[in-house]
C-alpha positions in Angstrom: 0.0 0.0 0.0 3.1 2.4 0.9 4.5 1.8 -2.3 1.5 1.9 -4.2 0.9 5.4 -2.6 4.4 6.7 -2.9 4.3 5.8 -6.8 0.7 7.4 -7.2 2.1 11.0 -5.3 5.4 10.9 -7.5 3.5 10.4 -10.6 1.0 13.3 -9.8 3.7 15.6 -8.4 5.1 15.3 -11.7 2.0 16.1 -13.3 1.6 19.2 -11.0 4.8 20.3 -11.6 4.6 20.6 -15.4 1.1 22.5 -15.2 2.0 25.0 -12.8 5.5 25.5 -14.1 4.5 28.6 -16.5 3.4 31.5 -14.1 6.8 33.6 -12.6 5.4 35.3 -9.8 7.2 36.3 -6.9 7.2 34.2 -3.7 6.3 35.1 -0.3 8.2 34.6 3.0 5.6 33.8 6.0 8.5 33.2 8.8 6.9 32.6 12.3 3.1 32.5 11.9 1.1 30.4 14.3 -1.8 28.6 13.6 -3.8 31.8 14.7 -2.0 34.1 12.5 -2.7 31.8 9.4 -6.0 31.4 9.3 -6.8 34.8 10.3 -4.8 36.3 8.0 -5.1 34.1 4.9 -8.5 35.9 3.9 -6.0 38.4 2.6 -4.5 36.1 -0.2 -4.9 36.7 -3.3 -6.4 33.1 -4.6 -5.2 34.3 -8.5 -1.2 35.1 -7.9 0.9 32.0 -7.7 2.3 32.2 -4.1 3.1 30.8 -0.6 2.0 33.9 2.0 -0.2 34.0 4.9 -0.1 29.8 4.9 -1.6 29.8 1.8 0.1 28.4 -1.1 -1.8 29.2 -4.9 -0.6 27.3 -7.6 -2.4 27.6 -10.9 -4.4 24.5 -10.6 -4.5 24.5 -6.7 -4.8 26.4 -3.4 -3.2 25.0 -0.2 -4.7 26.6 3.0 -3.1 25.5 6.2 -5.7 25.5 9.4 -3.6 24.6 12.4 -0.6 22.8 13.1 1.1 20.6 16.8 3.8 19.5 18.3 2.1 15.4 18.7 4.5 13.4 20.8 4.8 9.4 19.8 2.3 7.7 22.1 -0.1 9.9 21.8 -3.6 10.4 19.8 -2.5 11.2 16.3 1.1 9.5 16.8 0.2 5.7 18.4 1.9 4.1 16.6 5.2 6.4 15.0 8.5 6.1 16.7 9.4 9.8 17.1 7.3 13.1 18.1 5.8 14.6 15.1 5.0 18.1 13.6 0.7 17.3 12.6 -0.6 20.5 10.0 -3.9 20.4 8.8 -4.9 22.2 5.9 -7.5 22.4 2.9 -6.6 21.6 -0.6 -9.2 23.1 -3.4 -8.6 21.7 -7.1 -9.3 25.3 -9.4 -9.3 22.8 -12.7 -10.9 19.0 -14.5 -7.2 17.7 -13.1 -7.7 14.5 -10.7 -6.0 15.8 -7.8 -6.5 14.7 -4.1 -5.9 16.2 -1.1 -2.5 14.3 0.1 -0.7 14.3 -3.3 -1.2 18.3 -3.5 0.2 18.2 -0.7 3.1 15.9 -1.3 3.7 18.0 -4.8 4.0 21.4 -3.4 5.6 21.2 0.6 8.9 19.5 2.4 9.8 20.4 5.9 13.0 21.1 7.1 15.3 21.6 10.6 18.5 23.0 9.7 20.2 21.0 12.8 23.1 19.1 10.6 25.9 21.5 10.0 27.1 19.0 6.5 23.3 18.8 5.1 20.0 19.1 4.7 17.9 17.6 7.0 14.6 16.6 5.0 12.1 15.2 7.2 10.5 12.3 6.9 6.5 12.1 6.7 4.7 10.3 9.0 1.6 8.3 10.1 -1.7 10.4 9.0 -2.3 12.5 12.6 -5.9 13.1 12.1 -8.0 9.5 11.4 -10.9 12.0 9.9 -9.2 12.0 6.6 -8.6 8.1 6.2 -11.3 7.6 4.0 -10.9 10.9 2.3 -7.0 11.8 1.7 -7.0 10.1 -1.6 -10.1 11.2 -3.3 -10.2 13.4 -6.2 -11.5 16.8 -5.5 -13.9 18.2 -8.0 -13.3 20.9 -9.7 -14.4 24.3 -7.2 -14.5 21.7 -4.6 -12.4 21.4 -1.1 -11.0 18.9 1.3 -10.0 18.7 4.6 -6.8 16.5 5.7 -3.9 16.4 7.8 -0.1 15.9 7.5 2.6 15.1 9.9 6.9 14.8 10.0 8.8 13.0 12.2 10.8 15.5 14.2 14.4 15.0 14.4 15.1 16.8 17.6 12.6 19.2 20.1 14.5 22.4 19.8 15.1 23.3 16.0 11.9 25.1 13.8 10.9 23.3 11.0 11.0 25.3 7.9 7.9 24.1 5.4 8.8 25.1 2.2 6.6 25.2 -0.7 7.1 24.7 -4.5 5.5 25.3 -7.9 5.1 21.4 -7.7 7.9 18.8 -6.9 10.2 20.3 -9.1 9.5 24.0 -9.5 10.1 26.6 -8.5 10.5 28.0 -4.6 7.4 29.9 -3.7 8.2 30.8 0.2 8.2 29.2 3.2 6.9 29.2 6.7 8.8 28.5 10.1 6.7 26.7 12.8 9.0 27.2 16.2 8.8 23.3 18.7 7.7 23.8 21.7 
């Protein structure tokens, strides 16, 4: 299932990329915001300009909203089951075109996360177990066209001290739109 998955969100983060690979707008830095400051403030996006600002990221075929976002440590509801304390986000994905796109590739297409604690390298971080069991049966639909899911994302955290930067993309391989730091606490 795993691999099955991972194959599905490369092949669609592919397909994301290419479409929303033609628009060269500026990006948008959104350092610091907590969950309150994002969804208050993302009413103030402008759904139109390609763009990661105000936890909102805008592609041309996709917006990205993120809702809320915790610090989950393993053991507990949302994190049963992973071996390491986890960074949960949830967020809202609407499809603007006919394109099959789900909530968790979109996702997977436009964000990585970050903590600049190795001094030789990046330190991607790893995704986790799905924090929010809502969105089992819903993560891999297709969204309609105008329409928009709910779902929920986590990363393993590699230490309890370092932000994680979430940085998003014109799809997997585009270009850098902004990112957002969320502080661990």
């Amino acid at each position: 299932m795993k691999k099955s998955l991972t194959i599905v969100t490369l092949a669609s983060a592919m397909l994301l990329a290419g479409c929303s690979s033609n628009n060269s707008n500026s990006s948008n830095n959104n350092s610091g915001a907590t969950s309150q400051e994002t969804s208050s403030s993302s009413s103030q996006v402008d759904l139109n300009k390609v763009g990661f600002s105000n936890g909102t990221a805008v592609l041309d075929d996709l917006s990205i909203q993120i809702t809320d976002h915790k610090v989950i440590q393993k053991g507990e509801q949302g994190n049963e089951y992973g071996d390491k304390p986890v960074l949960a986000i949830w967020y809202k994905t609407t499809n603007k075109t006919d394109k099959e796109i789900s909530a968790t590739m979109a996702w997977q297409a436009v964000f990585s996360a970050y903590q600049d604690n190795d001094p030789n390298k990046e330190n991607k971080l790893n995704v986790g177990m799905l924090p929010d069991s809502n969105f089992r049966d819903s993560q891999l639909a297709n969204i309609k066209k105008g329409g928009t899911v709910e779902n929920a994302v986590s990363y393993e955290l590699t230490d309890m001290t370092t932000p994680v930067q979430l940085v998003a993309k014109k799809g997997f391989f585009g270009e850098k739109l902004g990112e957002q730091t969320f502080e661990i606490k």
